[in-house]
N, C-alpha and C positions, 0 to 999 in steps of 0.2 A: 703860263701852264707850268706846273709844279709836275716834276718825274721821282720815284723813289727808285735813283738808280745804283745798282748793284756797287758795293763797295770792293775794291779789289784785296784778296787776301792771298797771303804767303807765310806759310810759318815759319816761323821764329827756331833760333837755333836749342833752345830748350824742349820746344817741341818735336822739332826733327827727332832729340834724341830718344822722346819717349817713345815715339813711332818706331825709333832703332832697337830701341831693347827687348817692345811687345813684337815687334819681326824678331828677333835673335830669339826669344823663348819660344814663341812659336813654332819657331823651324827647328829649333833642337830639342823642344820638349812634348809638345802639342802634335805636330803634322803625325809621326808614329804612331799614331795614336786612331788618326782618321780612317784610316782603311777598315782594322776593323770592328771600329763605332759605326760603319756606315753598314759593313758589310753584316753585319751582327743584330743592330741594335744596340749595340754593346753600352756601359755607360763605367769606366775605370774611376773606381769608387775611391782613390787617394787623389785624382785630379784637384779637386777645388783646395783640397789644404797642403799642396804644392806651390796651386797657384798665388794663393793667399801669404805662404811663405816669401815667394815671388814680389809680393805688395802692390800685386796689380788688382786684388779684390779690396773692395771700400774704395772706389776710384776716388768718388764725390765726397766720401764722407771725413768729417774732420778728423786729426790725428788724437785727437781727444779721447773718441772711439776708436780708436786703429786702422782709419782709415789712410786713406794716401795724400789728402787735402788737395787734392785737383782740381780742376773746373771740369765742365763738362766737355769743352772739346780734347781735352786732355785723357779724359776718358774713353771718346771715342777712338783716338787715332792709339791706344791700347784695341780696344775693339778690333781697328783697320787692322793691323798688325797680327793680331790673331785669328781673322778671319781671311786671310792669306791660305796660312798652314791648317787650319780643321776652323771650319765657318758654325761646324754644330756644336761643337765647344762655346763657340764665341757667341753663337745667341744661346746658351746657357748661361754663360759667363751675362749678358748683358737682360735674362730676366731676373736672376737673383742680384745684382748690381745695380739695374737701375727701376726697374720694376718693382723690386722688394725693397732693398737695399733702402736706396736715396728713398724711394716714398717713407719709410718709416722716420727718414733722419727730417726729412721736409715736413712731414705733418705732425709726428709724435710728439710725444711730452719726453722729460727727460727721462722718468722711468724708464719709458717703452725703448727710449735710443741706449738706457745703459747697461737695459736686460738682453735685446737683441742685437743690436750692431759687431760690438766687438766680435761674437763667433762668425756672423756674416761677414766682417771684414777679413776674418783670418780664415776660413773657409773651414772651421769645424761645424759650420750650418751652413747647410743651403737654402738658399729661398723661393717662390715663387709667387706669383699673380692672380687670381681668382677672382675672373671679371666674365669672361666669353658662356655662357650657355647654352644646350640642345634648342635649336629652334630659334635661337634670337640674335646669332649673325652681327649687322652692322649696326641692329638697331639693340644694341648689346643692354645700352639703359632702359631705353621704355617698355623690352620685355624681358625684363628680368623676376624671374619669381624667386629666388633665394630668398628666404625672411627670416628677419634676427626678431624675435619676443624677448623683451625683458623679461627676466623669473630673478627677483631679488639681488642678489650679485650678481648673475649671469646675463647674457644673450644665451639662447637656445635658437640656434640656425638648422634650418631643415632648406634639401635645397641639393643643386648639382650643377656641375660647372665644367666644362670640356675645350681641348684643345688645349690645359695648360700646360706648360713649358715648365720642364724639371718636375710635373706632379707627379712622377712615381717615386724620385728621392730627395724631395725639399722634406726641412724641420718645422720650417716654418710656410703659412700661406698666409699672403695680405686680399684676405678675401672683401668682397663686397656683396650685399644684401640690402631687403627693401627692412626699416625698420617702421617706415609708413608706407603700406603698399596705397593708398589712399590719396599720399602726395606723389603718387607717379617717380620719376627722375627725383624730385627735391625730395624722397623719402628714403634714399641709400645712406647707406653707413658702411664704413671699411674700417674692418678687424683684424689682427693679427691671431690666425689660429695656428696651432700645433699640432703637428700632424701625428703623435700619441694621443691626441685629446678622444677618448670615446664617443663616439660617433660619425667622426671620421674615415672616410675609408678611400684607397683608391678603387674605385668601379671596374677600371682596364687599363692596361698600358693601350697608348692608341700607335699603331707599325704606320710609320710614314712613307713619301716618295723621295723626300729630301730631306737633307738633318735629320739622316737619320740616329744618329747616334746621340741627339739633345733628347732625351726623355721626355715623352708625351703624355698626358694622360685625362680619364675622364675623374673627377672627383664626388663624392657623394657625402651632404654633411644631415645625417640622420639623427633628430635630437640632440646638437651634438653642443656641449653646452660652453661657451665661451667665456672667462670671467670679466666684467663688465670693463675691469682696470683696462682688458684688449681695444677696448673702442679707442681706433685711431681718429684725431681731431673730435666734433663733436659732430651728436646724433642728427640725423636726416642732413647733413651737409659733405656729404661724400662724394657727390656730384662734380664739387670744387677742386678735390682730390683729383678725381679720374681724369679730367679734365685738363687740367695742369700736366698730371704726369704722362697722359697719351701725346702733347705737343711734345715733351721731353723725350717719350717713346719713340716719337717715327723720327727725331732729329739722331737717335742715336741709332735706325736702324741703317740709314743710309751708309754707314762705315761700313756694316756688313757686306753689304752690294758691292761697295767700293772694293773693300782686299776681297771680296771673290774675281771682281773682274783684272781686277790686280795681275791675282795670279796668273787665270787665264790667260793673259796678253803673254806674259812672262811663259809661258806652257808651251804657247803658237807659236813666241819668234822661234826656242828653242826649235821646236820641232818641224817650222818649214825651214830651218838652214839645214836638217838634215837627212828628212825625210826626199828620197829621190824618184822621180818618174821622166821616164823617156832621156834617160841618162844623165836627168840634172836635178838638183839642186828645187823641190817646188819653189823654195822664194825667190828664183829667181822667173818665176812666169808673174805677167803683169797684173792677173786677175787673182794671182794670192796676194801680191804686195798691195792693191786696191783693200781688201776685203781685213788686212793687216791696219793698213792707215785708219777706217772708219773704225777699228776695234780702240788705235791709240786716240782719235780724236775725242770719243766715246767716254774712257778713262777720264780724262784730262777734264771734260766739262764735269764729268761726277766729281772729282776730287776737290775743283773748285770749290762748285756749289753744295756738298757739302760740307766742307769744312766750312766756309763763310756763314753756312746756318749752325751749325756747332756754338761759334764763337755767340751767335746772335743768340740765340737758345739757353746761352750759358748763365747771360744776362736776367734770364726771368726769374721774379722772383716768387715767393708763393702767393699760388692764388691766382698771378695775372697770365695765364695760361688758359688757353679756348679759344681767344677771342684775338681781334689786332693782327698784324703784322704777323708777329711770332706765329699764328694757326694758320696763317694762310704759306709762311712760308716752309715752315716743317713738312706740313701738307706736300707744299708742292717738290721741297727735297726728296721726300720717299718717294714721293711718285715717280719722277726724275728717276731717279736711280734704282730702283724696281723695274722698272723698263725698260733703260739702258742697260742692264748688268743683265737680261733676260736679251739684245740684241748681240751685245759683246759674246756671251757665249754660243746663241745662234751661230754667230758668225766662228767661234773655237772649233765645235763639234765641223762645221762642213771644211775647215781646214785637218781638221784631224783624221774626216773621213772618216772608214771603217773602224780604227782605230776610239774615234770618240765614239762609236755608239755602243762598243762593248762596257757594259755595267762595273766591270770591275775597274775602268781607266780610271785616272783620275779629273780629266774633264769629262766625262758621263756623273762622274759625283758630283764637281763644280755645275755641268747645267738641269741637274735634278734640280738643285738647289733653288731653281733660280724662283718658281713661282709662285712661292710662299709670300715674298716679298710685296707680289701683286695684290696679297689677298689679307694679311697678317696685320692687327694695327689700323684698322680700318681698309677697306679695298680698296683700289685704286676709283672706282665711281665713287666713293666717299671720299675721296682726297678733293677730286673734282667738284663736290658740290662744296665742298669746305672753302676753295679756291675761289671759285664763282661769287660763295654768300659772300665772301668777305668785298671781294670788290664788287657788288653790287647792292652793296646792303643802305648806302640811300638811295636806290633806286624807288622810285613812286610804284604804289602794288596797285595790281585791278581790285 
C-alpha cells in the first residue's frame, strides 16, 4: 500500500525574512490604515504605489517587468504578513497580484505582459478579476452569460459581473466571457479590459460585513468594445486559464486566514494577561488557558499546511492546474484554513467578551472577516466535492 504522506516543511532563513519585512510594513504602514477602511469603506487611494514602491507588488512576476521575481510561496508569506496588520488591504493586494497580475504574466503574450505589467507591478494600476456573476455562484462557468462577439478588430462584451474585488478602482479587469455560448465552459475567453473603455461602467460599489475596506463591486459591460490584441491566450480556451489560476487562488488565500489568526492569538494572549476578574489575572483561570491552547494548536496546523501547499502550488506550471494532486490539495488548504481561522476567532471574541463584540474592536473586525473565506473562491462544499472527485475518480460509477 502506497500513502502520499505529507512532506514536513519549515522555512528557510530567506523566507523568514520576507515574512519579516511584509510584518514590519504592515505594522508601520498598512495597520493605520484598517480602522478607518473598515470603519468607512474607505479605500486610501496612494496605498498601491506605496506599496509597489515597497516591491512587494509583482510578487510572481519577473524583474524584467518590474516585478519581484519570487515564487509563489514567497508571495504569499508577503500576503501572511500583511494580513496580520489590515487583511482588506491584503486581499486587494492579492486580487490585483495574483488574480490579475500573474494571470496576465502566465497566459499573455509579450505585448500584453509589456503594456500591462510594469504599472501593475509598481502599483500606478490596479487590477482586478472578472469571473463571479448575478445568479451563478459556484457554478460560475456553466452559467455564465457575458458574451464577447467578434466585430472586426474588436470583441464587443455585453454582460455583468459581481462581487469583484477592487471593481470600483482597478485600471484594468481580466474579465472572462462566453465567445461560444454553444460550447458551454469550452466556449470562454479572458480579456484584458480597461476600465475607461466605453461601455464599461461600475453598476454599484457593493458595502460588505467584512473587508470592508478592499472595494467591492458590481460591473456592467454594455457594448463595450475590447480590441481583439486584449484576447488573453486563445479564443474558446479560457477554461484552462480559470482553472489553473483558481488552484493558484485558494493556495494563496489560505495566508489570509493564517495572519488573521495570527493576529488574533497575538490580541488574546495580550489581553488575558491583562484583562482581570474576581481579582485576577483571566489567564490565569484554566478554562481561558484551555480555550488559548486550541487557538495555538489551530495556528500552528494552518501555518503548516499552508505553507507546505504554497511551496507545492509554486511548482505548477501552465495549464497543469484543475486537476491531480495540486486541486485537491489547494482545495483542501482553503478549506482547512477558512474554517479554522473562523474557530480561532470564535474562540478570540468569547475571550475578549464584551469587549470583542463591540464593532469598532479590533477583533470584531478580525472575526467579521472570517466568513468570506467560507464562501470566496469556491465555497467550502465545492472544496469538498473537488476533495472527494479527486480521490475517487477511479472509482466504478452506477
Amino acid at each position: 500500500m502506497t500513502t502520499n504522506a505529507p512532506e514536513l516543511f519549515e522555512l528557510d532563513a530567506e523566507q523568514r525574512e520576507i515574512l519579516h519585512l511584509a510584518d514590519r510594513y504592515g505594522r508601520n504602514e498598512l495597520h493605520g490604515l484598517a480602522e478607518r477602511m473598515d470603519a468607512e469603506e474607505w479605500w486610501p487611494g496612494d496605498a498601491f504605489r506605496a506599496i509597489g514602491e515597497a516591491g512587494f507588488l509583482g510578487a510572481t512576476i519577473s524583474e524584467e517587468y518590474g516585478g519581484a521575481g519570487m515564487d509563489l510561496l514567497n508571495a504569499g508569506l508577503v500576503l501572511q504578513g500583511f494580513s496580520r496588520w489590515n487583511h482588506a488591504m491584503a486581499l486587494s493586494v492579492v486580487a490585483h497580484d495574483n488574480l490579475c497580475a500573474n494571470n496576465i504574466y502566465r497566459n499573455g503574450n509579450a505585448d500584453q505582459r509589456r503594456k500591462y505589467l510594469p504599472g501593475l507591478c509598481d502599483g500606478s494600476m490596479i487590477g482586478a478579476l472578472g469571473l463571479t456573476e448575478p445568479g451563478a455562484g459556484s457554478d460560475a462557468l456553466g452559467s455564465m452569460r457575458t458574451t464577447a462577439r467578434r466585430d472586426g478588430d474588436h470583441y464587443v462584451l455585453n454582460g455583468t459581473k459581481i462581487y469583484i474585488t477592487n471593481g470600483p478602482v482597478a485600471d484594468i479587469v481580466l474579465v472572462y466571457a462566453k465567445t461560444d455560448p454553444d460550447k458551454g465552459p469550452q466556449g470562454i475567453s479572458a480579456f484584458v479590459v480597461e476600465t475607461d473603455t466605453p461601455g464599461f461602467k461600475v453598476a454599484q460599489k457593493l458595502v460588505k460585513m467584512g473587508y470592508r475596506g478592499s472595494q467591492t463591486a458590481e460591473l456592467v459591460f454594455d457594448d463595450c468594445r475590447v480590441p481583439a490584441e486584449n484576447l488573453v491566450g486563445t479564443e474558446n480556451k479560457g477554461v484552462g486559464i480559470v482553472m489553473s489560476g483558481l488552484d493558484l487562488e485558494r493556495a494563496m488565500i489560505s495566508p489570509l486566514c493564517l495572519g488573521i489568526a495570527e493576529r488574533a492569538l497575538d490580541l488574546s494572549t495580550d489581553y488575558v494577561k491583562t484583562r482581570k476578574q474576581f481579582g485576577r489575572a483571566i489567564g490565569n483561570f484554566q478554562m481561558v488557558q484551555s480555550m488559548l491552547a486550541e487557538m495555538y494548536v489551530h495556528v500552528e496546523t494552518m501555518r503548516t499546511f499552508t505553507h507546505r501547499v504554497l511551496a507545492a502550488a509554486a511548482r505548477v506550471e501552465v495549464g497543469e492546474g484543475g486537476r491531480g494532486d495540486i486541486h485537491k490539495l489547494t482545495a483542501a488548504s482553503v478549506m482547512y484554513a477558512a474554517q479554522t481561522v473562523n474557530k480561532v476567532l470564535d474562540l478570540a471574541v468569547q475571550l475578549h467578551g464584551g469587549t470583542g463584540y463591540i464593532w469598532e474592536s479590533e477583533i470584531n473586525r478580525l472575526y467579521r472577516s472570517t466568513k468570506l473565506m467560507e464562501i470566496g473562491a469556491g465555497t467550502t462544499e465545492v472544496r469538498k466535492m473537488i476533495i472527494s472527485g479527486e480521490l475517487l475518480k477511479d472509482m466504478p460509477r452506477d
